[in-house]
N, C-alpha and C positions, 0 to 999 in steps of 0.2 A: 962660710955659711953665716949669714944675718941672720939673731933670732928676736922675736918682737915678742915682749915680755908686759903683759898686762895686770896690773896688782889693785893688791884691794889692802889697805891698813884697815886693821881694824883695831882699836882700842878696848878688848875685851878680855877679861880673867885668864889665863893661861887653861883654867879647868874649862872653858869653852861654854859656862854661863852666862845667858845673856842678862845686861842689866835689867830685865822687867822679873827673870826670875831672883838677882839677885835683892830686888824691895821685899820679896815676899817671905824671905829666909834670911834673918840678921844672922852674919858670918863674916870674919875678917877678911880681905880679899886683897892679892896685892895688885894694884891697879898698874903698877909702874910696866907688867910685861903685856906681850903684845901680840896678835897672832900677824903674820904677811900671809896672805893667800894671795892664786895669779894665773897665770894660764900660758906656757911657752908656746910660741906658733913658729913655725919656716918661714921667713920674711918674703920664700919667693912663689908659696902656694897656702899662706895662709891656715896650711895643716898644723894640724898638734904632733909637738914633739914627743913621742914616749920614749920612758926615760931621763929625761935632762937631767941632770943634776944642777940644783938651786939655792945658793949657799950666801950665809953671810962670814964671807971669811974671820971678822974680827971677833964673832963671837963663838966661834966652830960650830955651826948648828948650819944643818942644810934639811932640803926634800927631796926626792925625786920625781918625776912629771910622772900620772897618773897613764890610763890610755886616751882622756882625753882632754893632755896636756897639763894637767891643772894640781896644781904644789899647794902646801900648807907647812909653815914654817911657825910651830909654836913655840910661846917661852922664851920670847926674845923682850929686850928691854926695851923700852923708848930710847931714843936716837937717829943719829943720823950714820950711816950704815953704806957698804957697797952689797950691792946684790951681786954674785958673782954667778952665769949661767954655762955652763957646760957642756957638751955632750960628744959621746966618743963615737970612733970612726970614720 
């Protein structure tokens, strides 16, 4: 099974505040983590995986695919990373 993994980096606070909220409340933030959002599909119908499991082995931190494919991987640092995608049976 091919599975075709679409991601979105996003450079935002682990606490999932966007920077226009964080001008308006001065607060320490640490900028270094990161969120990976994405969306697993079946490479051969374009459906969503549910279930996948979606992981960055080096840091142990994974997701699981929602029902409509779609992971959120918070709390990761900036780097350069393998996305490792899974799914059983």
């Amino acid at each position: 099974m091919v599975l075709i993994l679409f991601l979105l980096f996003l450079a935002v606070p682990a606490s999932g505040q966007t920077p226009d909220s964080l001008v308006a409340t001065p607060q320490i933030v640490d900028i270094t983590r990161v969120a990976v959002r994405g969306v697993v599909l079946d490479a051969a119908n374009e459906q969503p995986l549910i279930g996948a499991r979606v992981a960055i082995p080096e840091l142990k931190i994974g997701d699981v695919t929602n029902a409509k494919g779609e992971f959120e991987i918070t709390n990761a640092t900036r780097g350069i990373f393998t996305l490792r995608t899974t799914m059983g049976g």
